[in-house]
C-alpha positions as CSV (number, residue, x, y, z in Angstrom):
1,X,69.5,-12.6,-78.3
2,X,69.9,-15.9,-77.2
3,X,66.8,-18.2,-75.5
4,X,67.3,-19.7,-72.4
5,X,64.0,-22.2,-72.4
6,X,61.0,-22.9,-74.6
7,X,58.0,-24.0,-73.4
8,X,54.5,-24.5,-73.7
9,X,51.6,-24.3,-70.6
10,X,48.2,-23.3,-71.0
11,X,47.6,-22.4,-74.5
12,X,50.8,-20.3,-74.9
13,X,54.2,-20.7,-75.9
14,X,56.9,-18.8,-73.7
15,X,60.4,-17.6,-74.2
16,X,62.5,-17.4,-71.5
17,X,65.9,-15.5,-72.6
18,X,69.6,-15.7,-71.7
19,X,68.9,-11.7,-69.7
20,X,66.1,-13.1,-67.6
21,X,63.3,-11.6,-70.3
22,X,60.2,-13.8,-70.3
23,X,57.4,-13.4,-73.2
24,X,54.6,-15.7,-74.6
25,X,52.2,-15.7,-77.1
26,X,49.3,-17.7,-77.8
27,X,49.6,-20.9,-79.8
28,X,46.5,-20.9,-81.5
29,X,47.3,-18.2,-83.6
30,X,50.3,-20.4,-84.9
31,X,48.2,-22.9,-86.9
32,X,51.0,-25.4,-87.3
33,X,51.9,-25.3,-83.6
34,X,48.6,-25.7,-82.1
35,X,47.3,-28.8,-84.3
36,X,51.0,-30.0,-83.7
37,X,51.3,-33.0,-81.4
38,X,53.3,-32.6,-77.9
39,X,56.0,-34.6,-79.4
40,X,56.5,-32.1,-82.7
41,X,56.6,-29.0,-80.4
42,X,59.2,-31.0,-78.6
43,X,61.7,-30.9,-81.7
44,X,62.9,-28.0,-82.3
45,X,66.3,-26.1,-82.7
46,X,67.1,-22.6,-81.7
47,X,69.2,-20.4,-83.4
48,X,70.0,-16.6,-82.8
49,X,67.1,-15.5,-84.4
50,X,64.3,-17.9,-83.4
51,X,62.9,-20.8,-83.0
52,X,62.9,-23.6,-85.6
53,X,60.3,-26.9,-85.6
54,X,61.7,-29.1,-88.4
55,X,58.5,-31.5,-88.2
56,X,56.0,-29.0,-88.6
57,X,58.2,-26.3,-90.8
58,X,57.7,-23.3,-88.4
59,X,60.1,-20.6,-87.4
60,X,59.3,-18.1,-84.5
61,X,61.5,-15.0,-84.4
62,X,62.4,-14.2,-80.4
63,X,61.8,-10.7,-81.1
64,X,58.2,-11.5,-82.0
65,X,57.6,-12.4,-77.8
66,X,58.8,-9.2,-77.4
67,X,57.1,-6.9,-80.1
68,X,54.9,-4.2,-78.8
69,X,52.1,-5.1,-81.0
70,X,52.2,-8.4,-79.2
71,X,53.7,-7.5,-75.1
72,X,49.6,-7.3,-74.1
73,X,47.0,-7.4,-76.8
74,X,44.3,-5.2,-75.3
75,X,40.8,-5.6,-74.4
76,X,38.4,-5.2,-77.5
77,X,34.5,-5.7,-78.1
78,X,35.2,-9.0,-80.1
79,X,37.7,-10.2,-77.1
80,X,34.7,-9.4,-74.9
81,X,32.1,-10.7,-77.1
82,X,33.5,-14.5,-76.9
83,X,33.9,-14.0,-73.2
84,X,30.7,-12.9,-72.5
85,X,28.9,-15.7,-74.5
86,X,31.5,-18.9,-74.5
87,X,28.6,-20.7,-76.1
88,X,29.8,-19.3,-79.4
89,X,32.1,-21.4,-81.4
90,X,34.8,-18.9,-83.0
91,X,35.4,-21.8,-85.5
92,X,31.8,-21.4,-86.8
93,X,31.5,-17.8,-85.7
94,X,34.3,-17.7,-88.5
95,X,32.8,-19.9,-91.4
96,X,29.1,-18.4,-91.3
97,X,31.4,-15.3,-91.4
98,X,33.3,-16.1,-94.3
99,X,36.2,-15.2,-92.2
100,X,39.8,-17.3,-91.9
101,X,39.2,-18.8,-88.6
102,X,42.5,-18.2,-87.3
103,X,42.1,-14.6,-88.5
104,X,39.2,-14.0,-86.3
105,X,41.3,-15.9,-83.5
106,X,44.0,-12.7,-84.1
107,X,41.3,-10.8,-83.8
108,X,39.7,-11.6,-80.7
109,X,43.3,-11.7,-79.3
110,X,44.2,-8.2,-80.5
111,X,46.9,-9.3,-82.9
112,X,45.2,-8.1,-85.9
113,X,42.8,-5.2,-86.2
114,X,39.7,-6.2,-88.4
115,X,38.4,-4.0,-90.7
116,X,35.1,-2.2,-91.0
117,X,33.8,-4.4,-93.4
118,X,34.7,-7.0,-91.4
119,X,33.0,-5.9,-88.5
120,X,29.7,-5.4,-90.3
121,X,30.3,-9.1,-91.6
122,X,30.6,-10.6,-88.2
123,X,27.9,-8.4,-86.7
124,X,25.7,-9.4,-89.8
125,X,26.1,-13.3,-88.9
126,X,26.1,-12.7,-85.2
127,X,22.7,-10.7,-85.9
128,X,21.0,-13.4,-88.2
129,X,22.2,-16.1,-85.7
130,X,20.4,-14.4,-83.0
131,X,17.0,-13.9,-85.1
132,X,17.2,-17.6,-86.0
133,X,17.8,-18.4,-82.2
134,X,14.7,-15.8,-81.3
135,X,12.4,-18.1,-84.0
136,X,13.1,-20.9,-82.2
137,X,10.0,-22.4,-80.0
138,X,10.2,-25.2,-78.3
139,X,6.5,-25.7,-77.7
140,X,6.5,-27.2,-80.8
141,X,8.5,-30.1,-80.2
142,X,6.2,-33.3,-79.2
143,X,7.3,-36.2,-77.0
């Protein structure tokens, strides 16, 4: 396979090949390439294989664009849990967890399938976030 164009717009990173194929994938489950500045995910090499950034140390196979696992992560209840309520902060979502952040990212993206356990963990945060919110009154709060 041989890449045609690289580029990143709107949170993603797309692959256009030398057959007209196009795929993209979401850069924030790619650590290094979302904290990486515009100019380090300007410098990179491509090989037959992939993509290389030399400031950041990443590698990006092309077939990855085009795996099924990743050609349209479906809908799922975590996906539509953040939607629903943007107030919540999937970085501290994750930490109150004691989940990887960028884990829960895949996640919510449908990359990665969590676990049971895992399920119960967020849903046991999400749970005692909500009681804490319900304690809340605001009558009590003087001028």
């Amino acid at each position: 396979m041989k890449a045609q164009k690289v580029w990143f717009e709107n949170g993603r990173i797309y692959l256009l090949t030398g057959d007209g194929r196009e795929g993209s994938l979401p850069i924030r489950i790619f650590p290094r390439l979302y904290n990486a500045t515009p100019e380090q995910r300007d410098n990179y090499t491509l090989s037959h294989f992939g993509i290389h950034w030399p400031d950041i140390d990443e590698d990006l196979s092309y077939e990855g664009f085009f795996s099924q696992e990743n050609s349209c992560a479906e809908e799922n209840e975590l996906k539509t849990l953040f939607t629903t309520f943007p107030e919540l902060n999937v970085r501290q979502v994750a930490r109150n967890a004691g989940i990887n952040p960028t884990l829960l990212q895949q996640y919510i993206d449908g990359y990665k399938k969590p676990s049971e356990l895992r399920i119960k963990e967020i849903e046991t945060f999400l749970h005692r976030l909500g009681k804490e919110l319900s304690d809340i009154s605001l009558s009590k709060i003087k001028d």
